[in-house]
C-alpha positions as YAML, in Angstrom:
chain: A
units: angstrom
residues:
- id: 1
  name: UNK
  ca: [62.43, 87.43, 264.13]
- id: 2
  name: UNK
  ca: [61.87, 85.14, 261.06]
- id: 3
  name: UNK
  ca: [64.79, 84.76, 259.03]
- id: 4
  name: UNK
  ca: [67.76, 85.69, 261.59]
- id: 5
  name: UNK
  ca: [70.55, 83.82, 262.66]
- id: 6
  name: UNK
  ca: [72.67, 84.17, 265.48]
- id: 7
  name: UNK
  ca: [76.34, 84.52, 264.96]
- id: 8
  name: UNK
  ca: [76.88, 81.54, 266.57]
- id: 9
  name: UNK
  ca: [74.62, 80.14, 264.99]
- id: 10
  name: UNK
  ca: [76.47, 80.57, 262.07]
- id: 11
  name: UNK
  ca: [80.01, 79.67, 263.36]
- id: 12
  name: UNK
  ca: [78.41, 76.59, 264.81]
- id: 13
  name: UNK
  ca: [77.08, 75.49, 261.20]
- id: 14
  name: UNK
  ca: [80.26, 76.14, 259.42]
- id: 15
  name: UNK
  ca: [82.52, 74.24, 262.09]
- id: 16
  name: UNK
  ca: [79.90, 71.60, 261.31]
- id: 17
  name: UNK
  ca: [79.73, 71.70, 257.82]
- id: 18
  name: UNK
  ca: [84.05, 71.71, 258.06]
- id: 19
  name: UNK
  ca: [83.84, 68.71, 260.36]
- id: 20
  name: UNK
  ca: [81.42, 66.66, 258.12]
- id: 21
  name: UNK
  ca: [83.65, 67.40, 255.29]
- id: 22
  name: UNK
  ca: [86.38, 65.87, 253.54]
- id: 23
  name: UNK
  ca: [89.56, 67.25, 252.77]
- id: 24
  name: UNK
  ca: [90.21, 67.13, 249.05]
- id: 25
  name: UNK
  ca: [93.63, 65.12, 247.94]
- id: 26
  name: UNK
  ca: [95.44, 67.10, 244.92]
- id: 27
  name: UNK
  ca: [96.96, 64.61, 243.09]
- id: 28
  name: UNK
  ca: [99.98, 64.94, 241.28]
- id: 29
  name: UNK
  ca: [99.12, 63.49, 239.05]
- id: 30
  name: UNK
  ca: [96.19, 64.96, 237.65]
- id: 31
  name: UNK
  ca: [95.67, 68.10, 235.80]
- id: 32
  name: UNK
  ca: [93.66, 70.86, 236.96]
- id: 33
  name: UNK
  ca: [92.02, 73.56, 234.90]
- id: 34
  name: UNK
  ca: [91.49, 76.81, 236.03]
- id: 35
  name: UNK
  ca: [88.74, 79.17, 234.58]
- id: 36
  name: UNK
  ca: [89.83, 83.01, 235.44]
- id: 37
  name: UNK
  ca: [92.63, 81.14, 236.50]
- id: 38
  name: UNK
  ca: [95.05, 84.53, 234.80]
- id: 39
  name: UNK
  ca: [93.37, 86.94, 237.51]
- id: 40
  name: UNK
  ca: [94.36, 86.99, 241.16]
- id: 41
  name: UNK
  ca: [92.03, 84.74, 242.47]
- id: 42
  name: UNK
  ca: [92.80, 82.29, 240.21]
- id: 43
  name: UNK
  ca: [96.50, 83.01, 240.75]
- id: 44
  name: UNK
  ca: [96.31, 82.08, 244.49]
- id: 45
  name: UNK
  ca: [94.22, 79.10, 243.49]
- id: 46
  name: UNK
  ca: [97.08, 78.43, 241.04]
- id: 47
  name: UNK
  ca: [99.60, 79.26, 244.15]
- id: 48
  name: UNK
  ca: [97.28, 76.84, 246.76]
- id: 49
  name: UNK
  ca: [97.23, 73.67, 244.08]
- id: 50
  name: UNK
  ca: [101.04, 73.65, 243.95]
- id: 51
  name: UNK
  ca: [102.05, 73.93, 247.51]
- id: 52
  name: UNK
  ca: [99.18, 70.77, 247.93]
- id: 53
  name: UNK
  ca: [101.48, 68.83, 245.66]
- id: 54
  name: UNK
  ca: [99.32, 69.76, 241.98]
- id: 55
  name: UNK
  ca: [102.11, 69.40, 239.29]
- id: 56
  name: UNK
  ca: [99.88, 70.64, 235.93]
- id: 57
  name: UNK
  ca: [97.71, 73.44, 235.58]
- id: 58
  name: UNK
  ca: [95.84, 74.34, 232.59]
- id: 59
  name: UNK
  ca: [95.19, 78.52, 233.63]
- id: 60
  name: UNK
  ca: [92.57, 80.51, 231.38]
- id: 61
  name: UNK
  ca: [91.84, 83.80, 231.80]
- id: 62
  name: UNK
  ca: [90.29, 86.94, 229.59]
- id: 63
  name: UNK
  ca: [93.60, 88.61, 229.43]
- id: 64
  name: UNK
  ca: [97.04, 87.60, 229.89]
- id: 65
  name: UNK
  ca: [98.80, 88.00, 233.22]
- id: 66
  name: UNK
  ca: [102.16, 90.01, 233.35]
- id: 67
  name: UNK
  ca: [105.46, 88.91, 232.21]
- id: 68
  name: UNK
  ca: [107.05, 88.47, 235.52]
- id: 69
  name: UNK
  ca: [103.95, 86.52, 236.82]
- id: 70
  name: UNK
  ca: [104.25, 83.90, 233.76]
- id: 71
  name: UNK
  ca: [107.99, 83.26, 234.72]
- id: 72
  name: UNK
  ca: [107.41, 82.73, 238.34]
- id: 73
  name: UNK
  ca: [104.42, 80.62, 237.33]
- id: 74
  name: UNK
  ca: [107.18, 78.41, 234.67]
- id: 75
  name: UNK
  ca: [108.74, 78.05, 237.37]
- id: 76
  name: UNK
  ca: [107.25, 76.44, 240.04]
- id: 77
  name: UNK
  ca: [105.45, 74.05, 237.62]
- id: 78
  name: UNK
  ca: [107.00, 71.71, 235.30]
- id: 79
  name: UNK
  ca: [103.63, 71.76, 233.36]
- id: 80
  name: UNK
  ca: [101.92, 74.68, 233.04]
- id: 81
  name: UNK
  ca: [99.78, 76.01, 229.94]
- id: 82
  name: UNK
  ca: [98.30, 79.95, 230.22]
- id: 83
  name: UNK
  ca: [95.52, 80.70, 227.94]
- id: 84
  name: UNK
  ca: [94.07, 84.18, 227.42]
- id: 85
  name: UNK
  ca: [91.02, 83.77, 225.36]
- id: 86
  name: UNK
  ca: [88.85, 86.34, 224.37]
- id: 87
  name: UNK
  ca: [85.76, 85.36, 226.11]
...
């Protein structure tokens, strides 16, 4: 059948494509901006940059997240800038 892929197939691409790949370094020093970075995706995103070391986030988002969210977020960064912008 045109057009079909096995599952492994597919597994055996990804693994591939995983292999071939290089693990991105989050540097401390950088800063890394976040587009819908105020939803949960971007949240975890948010959550996954800090525990690789990331130190400032720049999070923007449609609305803003909830109180308790921003001081857990103040927390665990010592540079952190929320934006809600009416996009």
């Amino acid at each position: 059948m045109a057009g079909y892929l096995s599952n492994q197939t597919v597994k055996n691409a990804i693994a591939h494509h995983h292999k071939n790949t290089p693990t991105p370094s989050i540097r401390s020093d950088a800063t890394y901006l976040i587009t819908g970075g105020l939803g949960n995706l971007g949240l975890l995103v948010a959550k996954f940059l800090a525990d690789k070391g990331a130190k400032h986030l720049v999070l923007v988002g449609r609305k803003a997240p909830k109180i308790e969210v921003i001081e857990q977020l103040k927390a665990q960064f010592a540079d952190i800038n929320l934006k809600d912008l009416p996009i």
